[in-house]
Each structure stands twice: as C-alpha cells, then as structure tokens.
PAZAPA-4460 file (N, C-alpha, C; in steps of 0.05 Angstrom, whole numbers, plus 32768, in hexadecimal, padded with zeros to 4 digits):
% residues 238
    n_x    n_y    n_z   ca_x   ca_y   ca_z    c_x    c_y    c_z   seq   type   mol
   8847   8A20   8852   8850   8A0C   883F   883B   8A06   882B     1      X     A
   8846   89FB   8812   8831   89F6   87FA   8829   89D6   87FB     2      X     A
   8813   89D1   87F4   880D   89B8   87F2   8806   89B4   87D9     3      X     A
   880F   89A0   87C1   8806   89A8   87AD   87FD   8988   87AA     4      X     A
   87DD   8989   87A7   87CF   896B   87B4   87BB   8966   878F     5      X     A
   87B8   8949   878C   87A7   8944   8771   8791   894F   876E     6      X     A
   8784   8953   875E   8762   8967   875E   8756   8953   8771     7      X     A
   875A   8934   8770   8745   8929   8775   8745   8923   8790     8      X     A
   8756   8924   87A4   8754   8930   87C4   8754   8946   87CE     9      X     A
   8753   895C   87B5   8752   8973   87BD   8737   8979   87BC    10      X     A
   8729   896A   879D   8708   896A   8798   86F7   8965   87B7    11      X     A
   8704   894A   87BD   86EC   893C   87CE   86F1   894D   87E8    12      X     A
   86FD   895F   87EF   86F9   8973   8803   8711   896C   8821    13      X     A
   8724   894B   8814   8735   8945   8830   8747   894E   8831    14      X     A
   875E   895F   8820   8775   8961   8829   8770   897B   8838    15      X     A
   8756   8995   882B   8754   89A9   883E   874D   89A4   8858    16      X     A
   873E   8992   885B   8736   898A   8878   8752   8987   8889    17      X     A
   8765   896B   887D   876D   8966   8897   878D   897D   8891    18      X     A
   8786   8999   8880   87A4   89A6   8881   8797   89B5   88A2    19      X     A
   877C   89B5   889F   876F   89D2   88B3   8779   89C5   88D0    20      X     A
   8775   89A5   88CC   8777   899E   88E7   878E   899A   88F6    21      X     A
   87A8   8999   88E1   87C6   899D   88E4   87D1   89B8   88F6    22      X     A
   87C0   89C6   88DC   87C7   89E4   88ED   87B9   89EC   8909    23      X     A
   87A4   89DB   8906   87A0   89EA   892A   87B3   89DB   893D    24      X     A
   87C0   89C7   8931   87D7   89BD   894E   87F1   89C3   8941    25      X     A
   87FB   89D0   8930   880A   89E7   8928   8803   89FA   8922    26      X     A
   8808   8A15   8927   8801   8A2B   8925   880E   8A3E   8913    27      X     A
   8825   8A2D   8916   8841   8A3E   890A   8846   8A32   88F2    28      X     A
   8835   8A2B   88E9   8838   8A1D   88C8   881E   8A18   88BD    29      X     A
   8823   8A27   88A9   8800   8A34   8899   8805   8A20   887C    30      X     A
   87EF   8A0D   8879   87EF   8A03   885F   87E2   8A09   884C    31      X     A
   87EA   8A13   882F   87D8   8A13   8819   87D8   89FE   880C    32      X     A
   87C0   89F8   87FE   87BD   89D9   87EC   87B6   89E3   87D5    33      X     A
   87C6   89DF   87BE   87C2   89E7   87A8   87B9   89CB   8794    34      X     A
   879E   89CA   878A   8797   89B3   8777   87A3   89B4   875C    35      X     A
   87B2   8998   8751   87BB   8999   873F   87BE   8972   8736    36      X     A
   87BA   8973   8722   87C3   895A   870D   87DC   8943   8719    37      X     A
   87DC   893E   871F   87F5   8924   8726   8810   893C   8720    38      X     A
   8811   893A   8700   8826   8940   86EE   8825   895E   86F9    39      X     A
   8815   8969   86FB   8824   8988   86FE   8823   8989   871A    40      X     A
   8827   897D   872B   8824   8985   874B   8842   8979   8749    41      X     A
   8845   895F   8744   8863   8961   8744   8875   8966   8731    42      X     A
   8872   8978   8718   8877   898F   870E   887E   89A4   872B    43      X     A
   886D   89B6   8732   8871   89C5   874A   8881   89B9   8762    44      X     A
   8883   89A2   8772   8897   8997   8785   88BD   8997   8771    45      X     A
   88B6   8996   8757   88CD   8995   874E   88E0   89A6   8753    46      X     A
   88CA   89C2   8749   88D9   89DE   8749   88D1   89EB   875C    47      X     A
   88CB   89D8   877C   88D4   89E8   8790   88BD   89FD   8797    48      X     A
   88A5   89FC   8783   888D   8A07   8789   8878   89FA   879A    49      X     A
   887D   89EE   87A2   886C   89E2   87B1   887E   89C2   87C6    50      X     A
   8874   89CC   87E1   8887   89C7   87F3   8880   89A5   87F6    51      X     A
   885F   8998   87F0   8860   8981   87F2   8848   8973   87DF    52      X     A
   8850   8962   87D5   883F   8958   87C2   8830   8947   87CE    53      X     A
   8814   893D   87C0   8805   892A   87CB   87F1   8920   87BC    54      X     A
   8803   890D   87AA   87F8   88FC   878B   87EB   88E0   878A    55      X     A
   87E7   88D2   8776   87DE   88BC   8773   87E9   88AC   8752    56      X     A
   87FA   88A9   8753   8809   88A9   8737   881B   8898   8742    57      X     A
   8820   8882   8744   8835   886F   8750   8851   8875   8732    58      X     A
   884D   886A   871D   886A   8877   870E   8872   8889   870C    59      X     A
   885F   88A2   8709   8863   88BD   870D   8881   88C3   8727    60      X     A
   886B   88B7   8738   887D   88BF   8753   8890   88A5   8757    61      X     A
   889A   889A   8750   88A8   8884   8745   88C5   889B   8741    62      X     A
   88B8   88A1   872D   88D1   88AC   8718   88DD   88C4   8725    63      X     A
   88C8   88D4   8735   88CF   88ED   8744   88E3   88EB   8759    64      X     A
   88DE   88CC   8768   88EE   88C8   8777   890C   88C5   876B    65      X     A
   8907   88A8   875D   8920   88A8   8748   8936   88BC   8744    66      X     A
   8923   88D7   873F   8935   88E8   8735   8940   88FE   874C    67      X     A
   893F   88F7   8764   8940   8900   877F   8937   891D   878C    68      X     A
   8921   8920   8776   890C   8936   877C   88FF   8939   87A0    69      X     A
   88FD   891C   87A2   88F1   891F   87BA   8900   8918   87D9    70      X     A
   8904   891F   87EB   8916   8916   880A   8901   8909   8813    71      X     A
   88EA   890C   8817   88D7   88F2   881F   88B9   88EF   8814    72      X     A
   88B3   88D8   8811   88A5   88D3   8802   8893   88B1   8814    73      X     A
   8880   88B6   8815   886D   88A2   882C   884D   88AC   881F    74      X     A
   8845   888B   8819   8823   8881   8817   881A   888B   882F    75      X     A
   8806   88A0   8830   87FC   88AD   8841   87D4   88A1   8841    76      X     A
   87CB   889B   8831   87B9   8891   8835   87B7   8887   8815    77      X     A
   879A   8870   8816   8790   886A   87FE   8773   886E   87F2    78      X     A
   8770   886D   87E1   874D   886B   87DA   8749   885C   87C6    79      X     A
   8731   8854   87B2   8731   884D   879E   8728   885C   877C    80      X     A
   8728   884E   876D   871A   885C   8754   86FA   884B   8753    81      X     A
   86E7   885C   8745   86DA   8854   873D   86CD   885A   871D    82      X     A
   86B8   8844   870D   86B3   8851   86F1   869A   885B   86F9    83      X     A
   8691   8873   86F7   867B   8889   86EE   866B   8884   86D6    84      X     A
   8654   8881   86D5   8648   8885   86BB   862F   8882   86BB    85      X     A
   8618   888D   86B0   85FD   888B   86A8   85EF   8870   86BA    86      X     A
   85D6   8871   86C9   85CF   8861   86DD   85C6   884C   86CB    87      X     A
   85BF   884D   86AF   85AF   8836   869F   85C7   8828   8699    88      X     A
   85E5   882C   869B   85FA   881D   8697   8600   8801   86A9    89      X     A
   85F9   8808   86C4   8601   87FF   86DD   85F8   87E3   86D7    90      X     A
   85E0   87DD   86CF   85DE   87BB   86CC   85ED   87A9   86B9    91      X     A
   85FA   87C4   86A5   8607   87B1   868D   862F   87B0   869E    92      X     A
   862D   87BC   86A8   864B   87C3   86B1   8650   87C1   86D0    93      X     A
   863A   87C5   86E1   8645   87B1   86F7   8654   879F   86FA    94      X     A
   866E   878F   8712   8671   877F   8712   8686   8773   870D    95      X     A
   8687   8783   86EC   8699   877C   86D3   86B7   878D   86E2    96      X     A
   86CB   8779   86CB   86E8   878F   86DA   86E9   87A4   86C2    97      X     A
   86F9   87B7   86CD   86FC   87C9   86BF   8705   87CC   869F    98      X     A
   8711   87B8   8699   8725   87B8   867A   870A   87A9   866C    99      X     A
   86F8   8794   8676   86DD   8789   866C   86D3   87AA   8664   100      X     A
   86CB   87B9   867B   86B8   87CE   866D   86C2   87DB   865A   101      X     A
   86E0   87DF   865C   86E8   87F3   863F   86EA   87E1   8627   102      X     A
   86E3   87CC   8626   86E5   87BB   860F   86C8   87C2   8604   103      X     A
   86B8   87BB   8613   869A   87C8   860E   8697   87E4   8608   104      X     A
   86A4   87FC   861A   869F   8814   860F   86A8   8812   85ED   105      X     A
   86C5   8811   85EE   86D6   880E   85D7   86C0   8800   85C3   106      X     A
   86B3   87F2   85C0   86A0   87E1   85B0   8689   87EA   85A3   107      X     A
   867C   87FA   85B8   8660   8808   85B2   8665   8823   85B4   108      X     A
   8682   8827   85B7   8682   884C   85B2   8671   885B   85CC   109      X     A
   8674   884C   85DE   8664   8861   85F4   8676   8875   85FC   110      X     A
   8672   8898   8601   867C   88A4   8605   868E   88A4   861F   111      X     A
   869D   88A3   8625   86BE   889D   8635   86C5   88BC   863A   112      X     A
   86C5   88CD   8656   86CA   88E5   8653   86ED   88E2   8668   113      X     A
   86FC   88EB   865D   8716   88E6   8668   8728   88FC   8672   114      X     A
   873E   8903   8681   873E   8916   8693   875E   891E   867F   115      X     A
   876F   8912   8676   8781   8910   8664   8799   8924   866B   116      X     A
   8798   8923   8687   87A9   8940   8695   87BF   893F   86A3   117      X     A
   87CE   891E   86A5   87DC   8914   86B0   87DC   8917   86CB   118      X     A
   87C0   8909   86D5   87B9   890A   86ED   87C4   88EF   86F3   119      X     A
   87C0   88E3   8711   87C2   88CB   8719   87A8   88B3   870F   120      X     A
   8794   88C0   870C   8775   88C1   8705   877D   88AC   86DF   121      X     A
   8783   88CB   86D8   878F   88C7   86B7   87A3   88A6   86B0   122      X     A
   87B2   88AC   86C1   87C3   888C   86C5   87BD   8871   86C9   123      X     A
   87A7   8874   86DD   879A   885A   86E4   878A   8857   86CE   124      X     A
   877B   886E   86C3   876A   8861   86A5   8776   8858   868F   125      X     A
   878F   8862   8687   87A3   8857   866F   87AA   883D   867C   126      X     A
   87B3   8836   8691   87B8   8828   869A   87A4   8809   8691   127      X     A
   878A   880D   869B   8774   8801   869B   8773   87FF   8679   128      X     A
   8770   8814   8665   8771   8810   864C   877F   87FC   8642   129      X     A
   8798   87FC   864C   87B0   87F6   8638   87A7   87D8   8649   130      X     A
   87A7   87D2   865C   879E   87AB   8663   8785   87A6   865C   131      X     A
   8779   87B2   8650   8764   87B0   863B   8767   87A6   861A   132      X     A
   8786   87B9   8616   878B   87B5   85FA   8782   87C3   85E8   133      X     A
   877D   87D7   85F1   876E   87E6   85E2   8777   880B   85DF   134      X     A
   8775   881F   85D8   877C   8831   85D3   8769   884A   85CC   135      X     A
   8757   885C   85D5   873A   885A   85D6   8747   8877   85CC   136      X     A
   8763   888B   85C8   876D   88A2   85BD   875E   88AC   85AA   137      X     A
   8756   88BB   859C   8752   88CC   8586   872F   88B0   8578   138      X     A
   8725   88AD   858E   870E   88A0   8585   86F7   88B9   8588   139      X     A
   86E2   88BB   857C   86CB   88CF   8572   86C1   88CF   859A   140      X     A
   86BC   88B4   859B   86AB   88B4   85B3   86BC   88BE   85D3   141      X     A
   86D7   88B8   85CC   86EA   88C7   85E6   86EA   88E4   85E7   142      X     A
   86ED   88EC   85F6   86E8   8907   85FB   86FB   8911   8615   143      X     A
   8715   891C   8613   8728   891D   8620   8728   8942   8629   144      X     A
   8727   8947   864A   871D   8963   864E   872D   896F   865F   145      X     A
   874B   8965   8664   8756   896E   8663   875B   897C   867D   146      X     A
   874F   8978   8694   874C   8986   86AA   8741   8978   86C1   147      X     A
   873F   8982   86E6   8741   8973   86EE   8726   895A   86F5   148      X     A
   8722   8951   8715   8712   8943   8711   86ED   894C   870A   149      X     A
   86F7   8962   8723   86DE   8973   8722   86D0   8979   8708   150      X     A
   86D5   8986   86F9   86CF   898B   86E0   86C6   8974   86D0   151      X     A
   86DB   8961   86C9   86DE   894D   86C0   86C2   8939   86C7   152      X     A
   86B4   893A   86E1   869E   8932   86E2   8685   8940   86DC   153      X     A
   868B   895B   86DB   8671   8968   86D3   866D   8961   86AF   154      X     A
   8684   895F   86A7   8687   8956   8688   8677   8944   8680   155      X     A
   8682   8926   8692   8676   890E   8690   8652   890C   8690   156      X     A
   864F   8919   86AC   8636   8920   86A7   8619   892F   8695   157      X     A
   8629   8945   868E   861C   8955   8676   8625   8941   865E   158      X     A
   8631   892B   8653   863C   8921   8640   8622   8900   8642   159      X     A
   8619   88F3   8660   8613   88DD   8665   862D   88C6   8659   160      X     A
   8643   88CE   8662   8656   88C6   8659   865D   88B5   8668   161      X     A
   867B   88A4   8671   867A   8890   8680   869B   889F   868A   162      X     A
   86A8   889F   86A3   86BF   88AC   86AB   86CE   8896   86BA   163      X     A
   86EC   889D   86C5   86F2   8888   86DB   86F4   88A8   86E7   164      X     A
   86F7   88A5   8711   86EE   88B3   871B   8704   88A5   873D   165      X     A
   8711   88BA   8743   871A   88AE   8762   86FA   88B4   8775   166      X     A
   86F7   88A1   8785   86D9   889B   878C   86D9   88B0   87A3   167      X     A
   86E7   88C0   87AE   86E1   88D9   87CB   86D4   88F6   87B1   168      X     A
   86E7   88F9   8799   86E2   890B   878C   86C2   890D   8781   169      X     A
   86B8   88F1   8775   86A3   88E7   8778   8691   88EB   8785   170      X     A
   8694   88E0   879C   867A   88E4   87B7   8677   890A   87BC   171      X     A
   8690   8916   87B7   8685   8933   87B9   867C   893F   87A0   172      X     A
   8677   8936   8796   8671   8941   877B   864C   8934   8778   173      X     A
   8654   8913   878B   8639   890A   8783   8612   891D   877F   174      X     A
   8615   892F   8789   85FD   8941   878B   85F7   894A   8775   175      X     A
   860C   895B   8765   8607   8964   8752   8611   895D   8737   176      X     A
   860E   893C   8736   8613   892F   8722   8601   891A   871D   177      X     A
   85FA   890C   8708   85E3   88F9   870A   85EE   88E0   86FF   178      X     A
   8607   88D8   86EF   8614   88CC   86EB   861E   88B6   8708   179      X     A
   861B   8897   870D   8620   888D   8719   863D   8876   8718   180      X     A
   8643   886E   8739   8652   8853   8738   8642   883B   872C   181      X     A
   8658   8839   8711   864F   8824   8705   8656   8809   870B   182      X     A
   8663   880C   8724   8665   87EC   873A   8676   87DE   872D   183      X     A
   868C   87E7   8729   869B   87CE   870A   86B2   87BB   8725   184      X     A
   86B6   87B0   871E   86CF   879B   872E   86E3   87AD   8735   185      X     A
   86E4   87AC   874F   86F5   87C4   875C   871E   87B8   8764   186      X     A
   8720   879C   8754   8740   8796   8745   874A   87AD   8740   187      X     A
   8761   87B0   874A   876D   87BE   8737   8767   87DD   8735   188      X     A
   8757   87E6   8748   874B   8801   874C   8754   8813   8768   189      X     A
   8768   880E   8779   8774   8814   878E   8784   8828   878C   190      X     A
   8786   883D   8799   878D   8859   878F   87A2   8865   87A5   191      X     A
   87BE   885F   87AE   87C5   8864   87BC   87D2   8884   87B5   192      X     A
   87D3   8895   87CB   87DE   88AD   87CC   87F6   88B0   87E1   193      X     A
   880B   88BC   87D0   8821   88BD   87D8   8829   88DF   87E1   194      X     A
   8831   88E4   87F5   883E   8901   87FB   8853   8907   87FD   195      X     A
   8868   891A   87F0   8887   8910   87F0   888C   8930   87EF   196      X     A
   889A   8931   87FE   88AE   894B   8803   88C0   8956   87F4   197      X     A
   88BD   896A   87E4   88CA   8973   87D0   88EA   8978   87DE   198      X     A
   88FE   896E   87C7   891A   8972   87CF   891C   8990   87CB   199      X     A
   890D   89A0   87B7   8912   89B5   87B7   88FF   89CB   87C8   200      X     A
   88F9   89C3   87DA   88E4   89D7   87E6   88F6   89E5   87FF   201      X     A
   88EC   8A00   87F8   88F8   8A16   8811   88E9   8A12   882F   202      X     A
   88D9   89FF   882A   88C4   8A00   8853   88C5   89DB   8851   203      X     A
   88DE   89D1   884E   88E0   89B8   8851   88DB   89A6   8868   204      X     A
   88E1   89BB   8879   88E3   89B5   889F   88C3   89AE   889B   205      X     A
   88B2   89CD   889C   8898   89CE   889F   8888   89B0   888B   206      X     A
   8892   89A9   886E   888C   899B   8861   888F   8971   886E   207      X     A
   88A2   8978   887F   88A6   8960   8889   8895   8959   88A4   208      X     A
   8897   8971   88B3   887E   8979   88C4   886B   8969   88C3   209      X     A
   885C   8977   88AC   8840   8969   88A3   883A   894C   8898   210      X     A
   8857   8941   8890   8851   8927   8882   8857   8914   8898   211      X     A
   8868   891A   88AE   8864   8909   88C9   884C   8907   88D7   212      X     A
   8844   8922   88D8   8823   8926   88E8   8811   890F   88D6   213      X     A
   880D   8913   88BE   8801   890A   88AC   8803   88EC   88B5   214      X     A
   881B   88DF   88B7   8825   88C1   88B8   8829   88C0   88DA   215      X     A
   881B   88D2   88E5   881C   88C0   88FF   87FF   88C2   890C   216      X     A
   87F7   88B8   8926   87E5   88AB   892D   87CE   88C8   892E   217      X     A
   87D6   88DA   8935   87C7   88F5   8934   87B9   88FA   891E   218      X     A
   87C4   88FA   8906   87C1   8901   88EA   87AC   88E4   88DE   219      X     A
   87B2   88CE   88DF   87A6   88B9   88DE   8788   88BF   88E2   220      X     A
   8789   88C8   88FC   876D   88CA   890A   8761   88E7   8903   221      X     A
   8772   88F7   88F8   8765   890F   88EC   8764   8908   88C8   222      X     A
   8769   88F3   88BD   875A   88F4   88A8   8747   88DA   88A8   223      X     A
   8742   88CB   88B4   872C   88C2   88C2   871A   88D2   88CF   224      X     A
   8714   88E5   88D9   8709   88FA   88E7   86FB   8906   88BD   225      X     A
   870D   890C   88B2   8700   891E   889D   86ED   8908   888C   226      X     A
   86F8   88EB   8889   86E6   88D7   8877   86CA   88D7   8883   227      X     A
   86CC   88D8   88A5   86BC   88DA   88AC   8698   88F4   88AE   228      X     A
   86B3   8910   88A9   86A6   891E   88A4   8697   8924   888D   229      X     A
   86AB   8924   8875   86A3   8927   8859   868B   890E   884F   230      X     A
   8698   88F4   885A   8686   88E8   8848   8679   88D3   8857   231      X     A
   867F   88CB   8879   866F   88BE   8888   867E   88A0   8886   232      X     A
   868D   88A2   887E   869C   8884   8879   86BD   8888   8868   233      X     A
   86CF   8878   886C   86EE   8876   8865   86EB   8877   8844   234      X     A
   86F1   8886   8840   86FE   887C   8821   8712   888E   881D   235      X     A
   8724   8892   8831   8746   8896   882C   874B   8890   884C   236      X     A
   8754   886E   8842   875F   8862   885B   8777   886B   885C   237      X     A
   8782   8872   887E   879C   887B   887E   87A4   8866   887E   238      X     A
***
C-alpha cells in the first residue's frame, strides 16, 4: 500500500520509522511512503494513487472529506510549528506571537523564505499573515521556493532568512543548519495530522489496516517509541 505522507513527517524521519514497525507485526502488507505537499498527496488519495494520506491542512482535508474522497479519516497524532531564523534575531522576536513578528518582518524587509507549495506548513503561514493583515506576496524581500520542507530550510539558511518550520522537520535538519528557534509565542502554532483513507484506493482493506494499528494502543506506543528514538523527547503526540 502507498502512503502518501507531508514532506514534513516524512523530513523528520517518523512516518518511515513507525511504517517499518507496522510491517514487522504484518508481514503481508508492505508500505511505501511517498513525501509530498498537503495539496498533492491529496491530489494522489484522490486519484486512487495513493492508498492513504497523512496531512496537516485542516481545510484542505475539510473539503476532501466534504467531497467524499475519503471512507475514513482520524487525527492520528499532533506536533507544532515553529519560526526559524538567524540567532541575532532571537532577542528581538522571542516571546512575541507570531502575526507581531510578521508585522516587524513586513516593516524592516527582513528576508521571509516561504515554502508556497500548498503544503499544510504553507497554510498555517498565510494563515498567520492574513491575522496579521498583511500580505507579504510579490514583496522584494519574500522569497517563495516552491518546494518541500527540507530544501526550504537549506534556503532559509544560505539566505539568513527567517522561515516558519513544523518543529520534528526542524530538529532533523538541526545539524546542518545554523538558522535557529526564534522562541515566538507558540498560540496558535499546533499542527495536527490527519490520516484518511482514500475512497478511491485499490488496497483499502490493507489501508484501513494501518490506520487502526496507527489509532490503537500498539501504534500509539510505536510512535512514541520513534519520538523517542529520533529526537529523545515527544513532539508528535499520539
């Protein structure tokens, strides 16, 4: 079966973890996890290319449901966002909530590197923009790249630019990035991920399989088992 999961749980290294640990207490059902954008993963669950989605886009998947794309659909764990940016930032932008700092970016033109890919990622920052009031589009200092998170931080970095960032994608990336958590008011920054079973998928059985395992006490404790592994602490509470 296909798993077609956001860059940014696919980045931070958990959805491969806990597919490996599925399959050793199924044998008879092999998962692939394909990383993709909010928008094109359920693009793929639509047309039946991919047997289960696993996003972070609450309207997105709003609407998917709506349109009875999906037979089940269940909050499988959560994490948060965080803002990324240059460590000399952190004392001016700690603290502060998020729509405060884009009023300030927006102000002094500090470089803003943005992912613009109709990720779940992408949503929560328009999101954050627009209760700001503000519109930061076709500005000199935005810099929109179009791709996922991975990348998207190496950008920020080579740029000393300032990003928003789901915080697991982050911590794996943290080594080879110098760009930091700029500690901003973590309101409004809660990142739930949703997994929903494509109406059109050919390994539906197998697809439902996994999203029970996933949502019951086994699965729980095997992605607890990977927070633990990857990063020594929860940040995708089941």
């Amino acid at each position: 079966m296909i798993v077609a999961a956001g860059t940014t749980v696919v980045d931070s290294g958990l959805v491969d973890l806990v597919a490996a640990t599925f399959e050793e207490t199924h044998p008879g059902i092999q998962v692939s996890v394909v990383a993709q954008p909010t928008r094109l993963a359920l693009e793929l669950g639509r047309d039946g290319a991919a047997d289960l989605t696993i996003t972070h886009a609450p309207q997105q998947e709003a609407q998917y449901v709506a349109e009875g794309l999906a037979s089940v659909a269940v909050t499988v764990f959560t994490s948060r966002f965080v803002l990324l940016g240059p460590p000399e930032l952190k004392p001016r932008f700690q603290g502060r909530t998020l729509p405060e700092v884009l009023k300030s970016i927006h102000a002094d033109g500090i470089t803003f590197v943005s992912r613009g890919d109709g990720s779940g990622t992408h949503d929560k920052e328009m999101a954050q923009w627009q209760e700001a009031g503000l519109d930061p589009r076709g500005e000199p200092w935005y810099l929109v790249t179009g791709q996922g998170m991975g990348p998207t931080l190496l950008i920020a970095d080579q740029t000393r630019g300032v990003t928003l960032a789901e915080y697991g994608a982050y911590l794996a990336a943290r080594e080879i990035i110098t760009i930091v958590d700029l500690e901003v008011e973590a309101l409004g920054l809660d990142n739930p991920y949703t997994a929903m079973v494509s109406a059109s998928s050919a390994q539906q059985k197998a697809a439902e399989t996994f999203l029970e395992w996933l949502t019951s006490a086994e699965g729980r404790a095997a992605i607890e088992a990977a927070n633990a592994e990857l990063f020594g602490e929860t940040v995708y509470q089941p």
